[in-house]
N, C-alpha and C positions, 0 to 999 in steps of 0.2 A: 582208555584215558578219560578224565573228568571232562564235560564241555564246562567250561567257563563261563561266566557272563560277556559281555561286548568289551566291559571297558578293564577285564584281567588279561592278563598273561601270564604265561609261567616260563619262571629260570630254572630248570633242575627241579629242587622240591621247594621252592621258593615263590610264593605271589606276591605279583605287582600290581599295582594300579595303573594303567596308561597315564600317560599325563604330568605321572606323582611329584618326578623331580626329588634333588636331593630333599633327604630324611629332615622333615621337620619348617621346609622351606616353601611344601607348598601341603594342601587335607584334603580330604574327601569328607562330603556328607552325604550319607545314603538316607534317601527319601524311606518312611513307615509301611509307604507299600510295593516296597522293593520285593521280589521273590527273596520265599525262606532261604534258594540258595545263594544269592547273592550277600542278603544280611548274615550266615552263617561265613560265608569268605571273610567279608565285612571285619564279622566281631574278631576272626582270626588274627588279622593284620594289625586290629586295633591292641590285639593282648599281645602279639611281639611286637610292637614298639611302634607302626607305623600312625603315624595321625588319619586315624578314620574315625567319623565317631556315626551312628546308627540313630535316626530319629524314631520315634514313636507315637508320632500324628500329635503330638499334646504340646504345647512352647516348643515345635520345633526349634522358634529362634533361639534358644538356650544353647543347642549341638553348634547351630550356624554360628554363633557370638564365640561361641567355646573355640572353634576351630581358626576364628578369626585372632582370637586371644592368644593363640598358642603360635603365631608366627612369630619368626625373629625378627628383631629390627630393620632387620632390610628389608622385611614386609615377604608379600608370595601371593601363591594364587590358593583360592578355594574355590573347591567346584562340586558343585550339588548335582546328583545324578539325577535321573528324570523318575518322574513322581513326584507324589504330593506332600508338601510342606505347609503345614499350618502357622502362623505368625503370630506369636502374642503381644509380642512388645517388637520397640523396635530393634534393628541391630543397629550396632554402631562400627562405622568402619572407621578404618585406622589410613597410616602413610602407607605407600607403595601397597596399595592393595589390588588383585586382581578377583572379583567374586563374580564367577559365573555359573551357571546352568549347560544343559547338555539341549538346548532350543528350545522350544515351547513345549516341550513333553516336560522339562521341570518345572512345578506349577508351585508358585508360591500365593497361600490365600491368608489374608488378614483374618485373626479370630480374636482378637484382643477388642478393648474400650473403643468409644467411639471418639472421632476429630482424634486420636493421637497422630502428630505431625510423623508422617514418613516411615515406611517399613524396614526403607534402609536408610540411613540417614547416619549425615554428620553435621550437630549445630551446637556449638559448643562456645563460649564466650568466653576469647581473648585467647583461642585455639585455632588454628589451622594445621591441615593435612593438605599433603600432596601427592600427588600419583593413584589415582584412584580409577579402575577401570570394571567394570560392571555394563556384562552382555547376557547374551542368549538364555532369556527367561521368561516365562508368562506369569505374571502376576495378576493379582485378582483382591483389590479394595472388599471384596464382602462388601459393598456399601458401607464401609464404616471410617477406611483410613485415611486421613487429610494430607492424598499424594504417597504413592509406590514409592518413592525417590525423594530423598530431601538434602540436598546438600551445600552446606555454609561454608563460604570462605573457604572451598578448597581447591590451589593450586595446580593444574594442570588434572583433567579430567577429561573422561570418556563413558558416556553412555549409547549404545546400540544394543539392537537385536531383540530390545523388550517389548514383547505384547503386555498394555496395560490397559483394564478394564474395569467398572464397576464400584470407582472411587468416590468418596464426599469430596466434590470438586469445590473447595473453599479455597487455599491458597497456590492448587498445582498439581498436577497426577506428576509430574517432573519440575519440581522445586529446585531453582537454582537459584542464587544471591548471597551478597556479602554483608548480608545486613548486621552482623557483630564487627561493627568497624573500631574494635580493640583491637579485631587477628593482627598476626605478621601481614596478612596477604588477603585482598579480596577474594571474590570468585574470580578466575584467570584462568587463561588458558582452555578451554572446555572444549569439547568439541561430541556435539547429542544427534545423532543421525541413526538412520535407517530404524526407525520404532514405528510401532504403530499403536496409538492411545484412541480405544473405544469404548463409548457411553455406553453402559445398557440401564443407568438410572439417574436422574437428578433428584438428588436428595435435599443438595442444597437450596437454600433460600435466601440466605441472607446477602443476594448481588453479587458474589465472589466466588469464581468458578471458570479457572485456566487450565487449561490439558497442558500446555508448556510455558513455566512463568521464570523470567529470568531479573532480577530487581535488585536494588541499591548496591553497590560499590563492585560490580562487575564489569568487568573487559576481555578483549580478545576473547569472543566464544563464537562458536559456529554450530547452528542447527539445521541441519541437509537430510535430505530423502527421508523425512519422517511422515507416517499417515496419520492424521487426525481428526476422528467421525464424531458429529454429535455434543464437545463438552457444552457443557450448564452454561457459560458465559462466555468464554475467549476460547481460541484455537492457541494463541498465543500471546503474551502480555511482556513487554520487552520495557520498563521504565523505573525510577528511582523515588525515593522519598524523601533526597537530601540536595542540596546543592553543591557539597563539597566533597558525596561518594557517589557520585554518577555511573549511568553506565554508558559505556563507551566502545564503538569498536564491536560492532553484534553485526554477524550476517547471519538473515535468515532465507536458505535459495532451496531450488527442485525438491519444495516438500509440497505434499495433498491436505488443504485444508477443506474439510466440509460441515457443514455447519446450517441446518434445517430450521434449528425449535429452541428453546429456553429463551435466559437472556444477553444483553450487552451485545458485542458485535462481533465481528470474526475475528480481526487481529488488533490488539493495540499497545501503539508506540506514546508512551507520556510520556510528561515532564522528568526532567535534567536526564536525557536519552542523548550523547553524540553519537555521530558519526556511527548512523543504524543503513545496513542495505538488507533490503527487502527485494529476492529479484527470482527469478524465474519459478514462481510458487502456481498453482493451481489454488484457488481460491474460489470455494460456492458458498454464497453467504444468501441464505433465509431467511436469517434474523440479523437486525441491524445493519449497523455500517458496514462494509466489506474490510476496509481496511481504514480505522482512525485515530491521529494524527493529531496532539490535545494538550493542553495542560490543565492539571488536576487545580481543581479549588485550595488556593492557600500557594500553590508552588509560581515561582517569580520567573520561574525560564522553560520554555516548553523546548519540545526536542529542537534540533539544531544541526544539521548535516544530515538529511534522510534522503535516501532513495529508494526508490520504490520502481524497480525495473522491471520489463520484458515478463508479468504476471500477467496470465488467463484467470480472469474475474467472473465468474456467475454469480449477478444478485438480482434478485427476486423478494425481499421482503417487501410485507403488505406496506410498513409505514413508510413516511415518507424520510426514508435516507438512504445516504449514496453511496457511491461502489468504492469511490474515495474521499476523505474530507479529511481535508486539513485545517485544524482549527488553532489558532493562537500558536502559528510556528514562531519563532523564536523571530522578535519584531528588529531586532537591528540586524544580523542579515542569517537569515533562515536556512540559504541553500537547501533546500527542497528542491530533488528531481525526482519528475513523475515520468519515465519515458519510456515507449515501446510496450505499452497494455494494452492486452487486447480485453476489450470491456463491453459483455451484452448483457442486456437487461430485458426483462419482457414487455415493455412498453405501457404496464398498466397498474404494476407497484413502483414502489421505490421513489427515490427523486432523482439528484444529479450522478450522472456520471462520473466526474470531478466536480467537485466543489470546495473550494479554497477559502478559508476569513481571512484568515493575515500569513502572511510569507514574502519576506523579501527576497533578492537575490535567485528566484526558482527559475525553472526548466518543464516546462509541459510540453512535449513534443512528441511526433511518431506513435500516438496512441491511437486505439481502432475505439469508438466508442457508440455503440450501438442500439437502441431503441430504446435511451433514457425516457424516464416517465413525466420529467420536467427536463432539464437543461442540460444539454452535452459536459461541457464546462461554467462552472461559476466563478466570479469573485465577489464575493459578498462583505466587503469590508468598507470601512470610512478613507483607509486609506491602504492600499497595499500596491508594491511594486518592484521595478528593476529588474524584469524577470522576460521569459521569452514565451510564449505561445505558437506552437510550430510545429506543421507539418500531421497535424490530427486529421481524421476522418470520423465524420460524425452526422451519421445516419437516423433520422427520421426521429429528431427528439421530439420529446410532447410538447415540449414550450419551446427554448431558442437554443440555436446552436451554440452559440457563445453569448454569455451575459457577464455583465462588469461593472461592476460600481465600485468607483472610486477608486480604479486601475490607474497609475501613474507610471511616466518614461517606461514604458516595457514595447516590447516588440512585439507582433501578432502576422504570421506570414504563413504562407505554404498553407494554411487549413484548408481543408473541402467540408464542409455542410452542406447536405441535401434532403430536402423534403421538411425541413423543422415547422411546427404547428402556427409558431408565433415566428417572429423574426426571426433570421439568418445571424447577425451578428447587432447588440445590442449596449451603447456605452454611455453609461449612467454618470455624470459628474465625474468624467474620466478626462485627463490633460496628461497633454505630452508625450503621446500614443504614436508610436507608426503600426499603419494598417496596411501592410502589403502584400499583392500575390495571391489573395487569398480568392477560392473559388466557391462561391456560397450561387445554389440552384434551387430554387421552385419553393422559396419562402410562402408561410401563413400570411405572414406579414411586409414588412421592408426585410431587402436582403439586407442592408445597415442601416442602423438608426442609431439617433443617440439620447440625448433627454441632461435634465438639470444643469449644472455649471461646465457642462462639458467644454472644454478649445482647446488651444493651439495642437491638435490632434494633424496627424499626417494619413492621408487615406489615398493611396495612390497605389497604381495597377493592376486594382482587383478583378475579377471576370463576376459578373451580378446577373442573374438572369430569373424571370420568372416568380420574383416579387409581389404579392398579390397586391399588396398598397405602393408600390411601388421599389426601384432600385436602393437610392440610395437617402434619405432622408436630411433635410438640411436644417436640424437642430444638433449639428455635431461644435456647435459653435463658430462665432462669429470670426476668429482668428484659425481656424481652421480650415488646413488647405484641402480638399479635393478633386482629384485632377486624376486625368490619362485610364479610368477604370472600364473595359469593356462590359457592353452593356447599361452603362450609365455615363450620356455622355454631355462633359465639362467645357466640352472647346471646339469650336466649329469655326468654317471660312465659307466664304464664296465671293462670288460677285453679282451686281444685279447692275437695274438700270432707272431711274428716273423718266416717262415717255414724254414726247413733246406734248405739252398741252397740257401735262398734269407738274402738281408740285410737289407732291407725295409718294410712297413707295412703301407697302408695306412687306417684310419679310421676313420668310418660317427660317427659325435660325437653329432649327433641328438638336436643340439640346433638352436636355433631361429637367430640365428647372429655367425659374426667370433668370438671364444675364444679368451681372452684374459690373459687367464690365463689355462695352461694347468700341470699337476701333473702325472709323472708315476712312478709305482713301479715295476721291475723286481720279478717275483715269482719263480726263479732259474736261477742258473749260467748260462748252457747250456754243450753242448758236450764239446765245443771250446769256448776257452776265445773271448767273442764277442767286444771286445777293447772299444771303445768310442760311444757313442750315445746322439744323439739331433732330434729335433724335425722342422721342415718345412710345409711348403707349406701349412700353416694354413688360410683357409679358411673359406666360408659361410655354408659349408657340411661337410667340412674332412680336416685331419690334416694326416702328416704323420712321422712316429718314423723311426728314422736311426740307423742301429749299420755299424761299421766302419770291421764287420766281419764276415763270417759266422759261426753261432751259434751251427752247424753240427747237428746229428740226432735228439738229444733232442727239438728241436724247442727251442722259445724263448718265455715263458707263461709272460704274463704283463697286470698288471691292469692301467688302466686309468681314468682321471676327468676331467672334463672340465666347467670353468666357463668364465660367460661374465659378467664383472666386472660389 
C-alpha cells in the first residue's frame, strides 16, 4: 500500500486532504518545497476537481490569493502546508476567511518591493470584511515588508500562533486600525493573542516602529499572551488621529514585553484612546519610558479612562525617564489607575518610578516601586488633582519618595517610603491635601516637607522617623494643620511648679518645633498673692511662665499644654 504524506488519507481509490471540508468550501496550498511525492498527490487532486493549487517558490502569493479567490461566499478556510512560501505582493483577504499554516514549519517570506504595507492584508477604502481568522504561521519580513499583518476596518478578527520576524518596523509588524472611516464598520471586535514578534533588524529610521499598532476608529480588541523582543520603537502603540474615530475599549493583559535598544519607549497609549486596560503585562524597558501615557502635538484630548494594573516593570534605561508617566491625561477628569505594579529599577539610570503632569480623577495605589534613580512618585504639574495616593512601597529612591507640585484635594495614605536620598515626602504649592498614615523611615532629608504656596494641607497620623534634617518641616503652610504624627511630636502636657523665692519657671515642653499655642492652669493660689503672669521666651525646647510675685512657701503647682498648630 502507498504511504501517504501526514495530511492524505485514503477512501477506497479516492484522496483526501485532512481538514479539506466540503468541495470548494475550504483549499490547500502546498508549499515549492514539499516532497516530489506529496506535490505529485497534490497536482492529482487539483486535475479531479479538488481546490489544491502547488506553489513554485516564485509569487507564491499568486496560489495563496488564487485559493483565496476561489471560496464561495460564505468564505472557508485555506491552509498552507509546511514549507517555504515566498511573497511578492500582498494578499488580500476576503469576509469569513480562515488562512492558516500547519505551525511554524509553514514559513511565509516577503520577496517583493520594499515599505509595501502588509503581506496579508485588508485596506480597502469605504470596504470592510468580517470574520477573518489567521493562525499558526512563521512569517519572515526579509527586512523589507512594512508589517506581516495589515488589517483595515475589519469586523470581528482573530490573529494567534504567528511567529513574526525581520520586518521594516514603520507602521506595525501586526497592523490594526479603522483609519478608512468611509467603511460600514471600524476595526471591531479583534482579538490578537498568543504571537510572538521578534527583531532581528532595525531598518527603519524614520521614528516609527511598533511590533503591535492598533489606531484610529477602533474598539473592543483584545491583545493576550503575545511575545515581543527587540522592536525599533514600541512593543505597542494603542492611539487615534481623530477625535471623532477613537479608540476605545482596548485591553492589553499577560503579554511579554522586552525592549533593550533603538528608539521611543516600550508601550504607548495617545491621544483620543478611551477606556484602555493595561494589566498583568511583563514589561523590560531599556530604552525610554516603560509605559507612556501623552498627547500627541496638534490632538485636543489625551487618553481618558486608562489603567494600567498589576504589571511587572524592568526599566533600566540610561536617560533620564520613567517606568510610568503620565503626561497630559485628559485635564477634566482623566480616571487614570496606576494599581498593583510591581516596579524595579536599578538605582542609577532612568528617573521616576511614576511620574504624573496632569490627571485628574486618578488612583495610584498598592504599587511596589523600587530603586528609582530620582523619585518614587511624581507630580509635576501647575495644577493636578482629586485623586488618591495609597498604600505604595517605595524603597530607596535617589531623590524623594514622594514629590508633588501643585497637587490639589487628593488623598495621600497607607505609603511606606524607606531610605529615599532627599526627603521622604515632599509638597510644593500643594493645598487641600490629607496626609495620613503614612510611614516614611530614615530620609536624606525631612521625612515631610513642603515649600511655595503650600496650606490648608491636612497631615495627621503619620509614623516619621529618622529624618536627617529633621521629621516633619514647617513650611507646609500657615493654615495647615499638623497634629497626632508618631515621631514628630505636635502636642504635649504636663505639670510643673513655680519655687518659693523665684518668679519664673522655665519648661522643656518636649515638642518637635516652637509652640504656638501654649495653655496653663494654676492648681492653687500660693502663700502670697502672685499678681500677674505671662508666658516668654518661647522656643524650639522651652518656654517660660512669669508670675509678677513671689508665690512664698507654698510654691506655685501649674499644669501645662503645648501645641504646634
Amino acid at each position: 500500500m502507498t504511504t501517504l504524506p501526514p495530511f492524505f488519507y485514503s477512501v477506497g481509490k479516492t484522496f483526501t486532504i485532512n481538514d479539506l471540508g466540503t468541495l470548494g468550501a475550504s483549499a490547500w496550498v502546498v508549499g515549492s518545497d514539499a516532497s516530489s511525492k506529496t506535490k505529485l498527490f497534490a497536482t492529482n487532486l487539483q486535475n479531479i476537481g479538488y481546490p489544491v493549487w502547488v506553489c513554485d517558490g516564485v509569487a507564491d502569493n499568486v496560489e495563496i490569493q488564487a485559493a483565496i479567490d476561489a471560496l464561495p461566499a460564505v468564505g472557508g478556510k485555506v491552509k498552507l502546508t509546511e514549507g517555504n512560501f515566498a511573497i511578492s505582493a500582498s494578499v488580500t483577504l476576503v469576509d469569513n476567511i480562515e488562512l492558516c499554516g500547519m505551525g511554524w514549519s509553514t514559513v511565509c517570506t516577503w520577496s517583493g518591493s520594499s515599505a509595501v504595507e502588509g503581506m496579508f492584508k485588508h485596506d480597502v477604502s469605504g470596504t470592510s470584511i468580517v470574520n477573518v481568522h489567521i493562525h499558526d504561521m512563521y512569517l519572515d519580513g526579509n527586512g523589507d515588508v512594512n508589517g506581516v499583518i495589515w488589517l483595515c476596518n475589519v469586523k470581528g478578527y482573530e490573529i494567534n500562533g504567528i511567529f513574526a520576524t525581520n520586518c521594516l518596523y514603520t507602521n506595525g509588524v501586526i497592523y490594526t486600525s479603522g483609519k478608512n472611516t468611509t467603511c460600514p464598520y471600524p476595526l471591531q471586535n479583534g482579538f490578537v493573542h498568543h504571537n510572538i514578534i521578534w527583531s532581528d533588524v532595525a531598518v527603519d529610521t524614520s521614528g516609527n516602529g511598533q511590533a503591535l499598532y492598533c489606531t484610529t476608529w477602533a474598539k473592543d480588541i483584545i491583545f493576550s499572551n503575545n511575545i515581543v523582543v527587540n522592536p525599533y520603537e514600541l512593543c505597542i502603540a494603542i492611539g487615534s488621529g481623530s477625535d471623532t474615530k477613537k479608540v476605545e475599549n482596548i485591553t492589553v493583559e499577560n503579554n511579554l514585553f522586552y525592549k533593550s535598544a533603538g528608539i521611543g519607549v516600550g508601550v504607548a497609549i495617545h491621544g483620543y484612546a478611551e477606556n484602555i486596560n493595561f494589566n498583568n503585562n511583563i514589561l523590560y524597558a531599556g530604552e525610554g519610558h516603560g509605559i507612556y501615557v501623552y498627547k500627541d502635538d496638534g490632538q485636543t484630548e489625551a487618553p481618558y479612562n486608562v489603567k494600567i494594573n498589576d504589571n511587572i516593570i524592568y526599566h533600566t534605561d540610561t536617560s533620564t525617564t520613567h517606568a510610568i508617566f503620565i503626561n497630559t491625561a485628559k485635564s477634566t477628569a482623566g480616571l487614570v489607575s496606576i494599581r498593583g505594579n510591581d516596579i524595579t529599577m536599578d538605582g542609577t539610570n532612568g528617573g521616576d518610578g511614576i511620574d504624573v503632569t496632569i490627571a485628574y480623577r486618578f488612583d495610584i495605589s498598592h504599587n511596589s516601586i523600587q530603586n528609582p534613580k530620582t523619585n518614587g512618585i511624581t507630580f509635576t504639574a501647575s495644577t493636578v488633582g482629586s485623586g488618591i495616593v495609597a498604600f505604595n512601597d517605595i524603597t530607596s529612591p535617589g531623590g524623594r519618595g514622594f514629590k508633588a507640585t501643585g497637587l490639589v484635594e487628593s488623598l495621600i495614605t497607607g505609603n511606606m517610603v524607606k531610605d529615599s536620598f532627599s526627603d521622604g515626602f515632599q509638597l510644593v504649592n500643594c493645598t487641600k491635601n490629607t496626609v495620613t498614615s503614612n510611614n516614611i523611615q530614615d530620609s536624606g532629608g525631612w521625612s515631610i516637607t513642603g515649600g511655595g504656596t503650600s496650606d490648608y494641607n491636612l497631615v495627621v497620623s503619620n509614623t516619621v522617623q529618622g529624618g536627617t534634617s529633621g521629621e516633619i518641616n514647617t513650611d507646609l503652610g500657615a493654615n495647615s494643620i499638623v497634629r497626632n504624627n508618631l515621631g514628630h511630636v505636635t502636642e504635649n502636657s504636663g505639670t510643673s511648679s513655680i519655687d518659693s523665692g523665684t518668679t519664673t519657671k522655665a519648661v522643656a515642653h518636649g515638642l518637635s518645633g516652637t509652640p504656638t499655642v501654649i495653655s496653663i492652669a494654676f492648681r492653687e493660689q500660693g502663700t502670697n498673692d502672685f499678681g500677674r503672669w505671662w508666658v516668654d521666651t518661647i522656643g524650639a525646647t522651652n518656654f517660660t511662665l512669669n508670675v509678677s510675685a513671689d508665690p512664698g512657701a507654698s510654691n506655685l503647682d501649674f499644669a501645662w499644654e503645648a501645641k504646634v498648630k
